[in-house]
C-alpha positions in Angstrom: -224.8 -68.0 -107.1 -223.2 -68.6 -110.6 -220.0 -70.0 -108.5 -221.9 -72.6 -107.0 -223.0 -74.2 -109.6 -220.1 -74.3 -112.2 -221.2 -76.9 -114.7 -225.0 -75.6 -115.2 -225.9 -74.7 -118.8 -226.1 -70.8 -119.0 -230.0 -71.2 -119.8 -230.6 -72.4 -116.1 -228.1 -69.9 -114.8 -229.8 -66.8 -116.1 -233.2 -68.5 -114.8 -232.0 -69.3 -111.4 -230.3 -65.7 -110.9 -233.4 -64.2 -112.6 -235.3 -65.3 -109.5 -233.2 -64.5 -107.1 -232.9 -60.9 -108.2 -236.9 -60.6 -108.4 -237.0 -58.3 -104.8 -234.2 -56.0 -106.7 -234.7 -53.5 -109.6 -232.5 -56.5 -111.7 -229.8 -56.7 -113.7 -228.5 -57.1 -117.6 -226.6 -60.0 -117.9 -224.5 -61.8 -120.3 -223.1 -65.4 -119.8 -220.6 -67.4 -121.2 -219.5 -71.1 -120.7 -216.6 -72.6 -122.3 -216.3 -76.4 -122.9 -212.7 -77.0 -123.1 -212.7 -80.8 -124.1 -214.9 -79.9 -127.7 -213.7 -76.6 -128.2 -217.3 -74.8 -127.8 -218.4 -71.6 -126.6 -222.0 -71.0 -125.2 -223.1 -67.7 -124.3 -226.4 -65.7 -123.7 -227.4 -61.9 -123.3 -230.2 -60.5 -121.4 -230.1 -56.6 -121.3 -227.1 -54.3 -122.7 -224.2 -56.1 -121.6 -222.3 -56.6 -125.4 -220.3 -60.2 -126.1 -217.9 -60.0 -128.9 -215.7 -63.4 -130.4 -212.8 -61.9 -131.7 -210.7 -65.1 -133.9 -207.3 -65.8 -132.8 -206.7 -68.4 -135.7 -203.4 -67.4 -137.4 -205.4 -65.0 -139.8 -207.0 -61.7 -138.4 -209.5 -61.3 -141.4 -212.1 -63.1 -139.9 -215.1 -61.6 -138.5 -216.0 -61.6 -135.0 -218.9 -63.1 -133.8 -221.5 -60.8 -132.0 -223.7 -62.7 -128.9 -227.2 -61.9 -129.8 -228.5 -59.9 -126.9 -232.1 -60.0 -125.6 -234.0 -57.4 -124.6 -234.9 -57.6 -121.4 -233.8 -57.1 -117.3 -233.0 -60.3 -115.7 -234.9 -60.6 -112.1 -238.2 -58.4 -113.6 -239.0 -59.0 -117.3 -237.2 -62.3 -118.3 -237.4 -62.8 -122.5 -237.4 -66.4 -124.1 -234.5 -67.1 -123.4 -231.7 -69.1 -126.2 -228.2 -69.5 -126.0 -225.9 -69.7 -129.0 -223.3 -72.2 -129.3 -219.9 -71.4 -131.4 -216.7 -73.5 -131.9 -213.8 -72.0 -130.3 -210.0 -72.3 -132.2 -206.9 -71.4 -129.7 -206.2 -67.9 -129.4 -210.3 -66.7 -129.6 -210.8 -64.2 -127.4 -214.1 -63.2 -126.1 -214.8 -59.7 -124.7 -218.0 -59.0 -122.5 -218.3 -55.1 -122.0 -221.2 -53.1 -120.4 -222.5 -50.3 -122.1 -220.3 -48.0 -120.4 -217.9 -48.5 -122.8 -217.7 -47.0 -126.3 -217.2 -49.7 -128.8 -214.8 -47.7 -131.2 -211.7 -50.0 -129.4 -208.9 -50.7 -131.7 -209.4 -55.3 -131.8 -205.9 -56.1 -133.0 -204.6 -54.0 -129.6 -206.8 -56.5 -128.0 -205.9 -59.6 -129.3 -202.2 -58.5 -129.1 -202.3 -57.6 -125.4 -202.4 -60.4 -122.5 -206.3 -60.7 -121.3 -205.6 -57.8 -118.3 -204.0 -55.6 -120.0 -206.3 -55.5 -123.0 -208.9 -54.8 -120.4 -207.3 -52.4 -118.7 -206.2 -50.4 -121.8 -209.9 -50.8 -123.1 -211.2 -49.0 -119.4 -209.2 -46.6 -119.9 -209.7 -45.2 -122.9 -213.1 -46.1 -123.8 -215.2 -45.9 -120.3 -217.9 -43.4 -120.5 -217.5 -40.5 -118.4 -221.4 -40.3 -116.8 -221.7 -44.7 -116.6 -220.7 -47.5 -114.7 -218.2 -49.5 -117.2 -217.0 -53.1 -117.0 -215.1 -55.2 -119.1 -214.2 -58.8 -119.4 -211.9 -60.7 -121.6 -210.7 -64.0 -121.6 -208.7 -65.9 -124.2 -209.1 -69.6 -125.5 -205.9 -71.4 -125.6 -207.2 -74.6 -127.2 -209.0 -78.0 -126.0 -207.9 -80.2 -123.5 -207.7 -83.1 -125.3 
């Protein structure tokens, strides 16, 4: 569903999955969409899927930036719905986890390690024991300008 439609603002997306998961018991879902040519991230939570912007800048004593997450089960109770639109400088990295994983994960490990193995090292070591557990990470290596 998401594949297909590629360049779709992550508002539509969750709406368009939302009802095509009404006949199941639905799903949390968090989306992101990077736009490479102004250096923006847009993302969006539904449920308890956690989004974290960790800075790749040249400094590391930046915050991260948490996605706001909305309560809620994509496919049977659908919040309002707004995404949140941040401005991306190479080396961001974004991590998307479910909440089968612990957050207590050590960020410079993560921002050190290629994408994989920073999710990898993350399941590993973090995944709870009685949960499913799923992590995604992806790094910003600039615009395409």
């Amino acid at each position: 569903m998401l594949e297909s439609q590629p360049g779709e603002n992550v508002i539509a997306l969750i709406r368009a999955c939302h009802e095509k998961l009404k006949p199941t018991r639905g799903v949390a879902m968090s989306l992101g969409s990077f736009d490479f040519k102004d250096g923006l991230l847009t993302w969006l939570g539904v449920g308890n899927v956690r989004g974290i912007l960790l800075p790749g800048g040249g400094t590391w004593s930046d915050k991260e930036d948490s996605l706001l997450q909305r309560p809620g089960v994509v496919g049977s109770h659908l919040p309002r719905l707004q995404a949140a639109v941040v401005p991306l400088t190479a080396g961001d990295t974004v991590v998307f986890s479910t909440d089968g994983i612990e957050d207590g994960y050590d960020r410079a490990s993560v921002r050190g390690l290629p994408p994989q193995r920073a999710a990898d090292l993350i399941l590993a070591r973090h995944a709870k024991r009685n949960d499913d557990a799923l992590v995604l990470i992806a790094r910003y290596r600039g615009n395409a300008r």
